[in-house]
N, C-alpha and C positions, 0 to 999 in steps of 0.2 A: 584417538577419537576420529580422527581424519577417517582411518581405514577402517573402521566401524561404518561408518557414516555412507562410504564408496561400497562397501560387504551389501549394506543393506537398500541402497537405492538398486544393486545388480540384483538383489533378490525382490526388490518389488516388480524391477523391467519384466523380470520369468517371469512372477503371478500375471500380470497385465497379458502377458502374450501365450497365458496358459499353458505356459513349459516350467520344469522342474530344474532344480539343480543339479548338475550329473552325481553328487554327492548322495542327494536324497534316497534313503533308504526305499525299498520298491514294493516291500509290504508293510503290513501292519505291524508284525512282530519286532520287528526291525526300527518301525518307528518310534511302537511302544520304548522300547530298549533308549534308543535315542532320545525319546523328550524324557524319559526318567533319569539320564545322568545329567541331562541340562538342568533339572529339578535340582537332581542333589549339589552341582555348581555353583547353582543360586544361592542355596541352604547354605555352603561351607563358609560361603563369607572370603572367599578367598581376596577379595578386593582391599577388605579392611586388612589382613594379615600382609598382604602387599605393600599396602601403605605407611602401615608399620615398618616393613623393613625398609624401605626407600627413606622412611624418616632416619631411622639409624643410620644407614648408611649418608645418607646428608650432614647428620649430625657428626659422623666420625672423618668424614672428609674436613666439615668446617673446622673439627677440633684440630685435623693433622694443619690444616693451614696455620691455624694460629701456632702451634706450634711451632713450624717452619719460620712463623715470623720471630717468633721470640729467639730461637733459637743463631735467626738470623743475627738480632738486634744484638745477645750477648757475643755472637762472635765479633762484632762489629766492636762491643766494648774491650774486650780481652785485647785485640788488634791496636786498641787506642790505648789502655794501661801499658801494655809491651811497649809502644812508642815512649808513653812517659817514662818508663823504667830505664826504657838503652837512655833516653834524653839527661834523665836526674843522675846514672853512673859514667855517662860522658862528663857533665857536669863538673861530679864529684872528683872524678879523675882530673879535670882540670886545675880544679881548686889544690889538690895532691900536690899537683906538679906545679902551680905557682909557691904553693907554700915550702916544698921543698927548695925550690929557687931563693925563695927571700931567706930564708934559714941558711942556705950558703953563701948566699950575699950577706949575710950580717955577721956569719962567722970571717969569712975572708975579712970584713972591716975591722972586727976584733984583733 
């Protein structure tokens, strides 16, 4: 919008000081030519098909984030059941090897 806005104050400066744009076509035919494809421009709607896709592409950005994050969160939990798992087979192994100790200990007493 900015640069729309800077486009068309430079184009009003020219009208004001009765000069043209170096762009401006320098006959008629030429101009014809030129305000018929800004016509059909107009017509195409090209703005709404625009915005359309900026919408999807928004919408597929936001989806990949949340993704990202979910996908964040489950590695976060996998990371935390693995801790519990070594934790509960240290555990278990301790328990192993006390119970094997007391079963030699109470055979020795036998």
């Amino acid at each position: 919008r900015c640069f729309q806005a800077e486009a068309q104050l430079r184009l009003e400066r020219l009208k004001r000081r009765g000069e043209q744009h170096p762009r401006w076509p320098v006959n008629a035919m030429q101009q014809q030519t030129l305000l018929g494809k800004h016509a059909s421009l107009q017509a195409s709607d090209i703005v709404g098909s625009t915005k359309e896709v900026l919408w999807d592409l928004v919408h597929a950005k936001t989806c990949l984030g949340q993704l990202e994050e979910e996908l964040e969160q489950c590695s976060q939990e996998v990371r935390k059941r693995q801790k519990e798992t070594l934790q509960k087979r240290e555990d278990a192994s301790t328990l192993t090897e006390g119970r094997a100790a007391e079963d030699a200990a109470f055979a020795q007493r036998e």
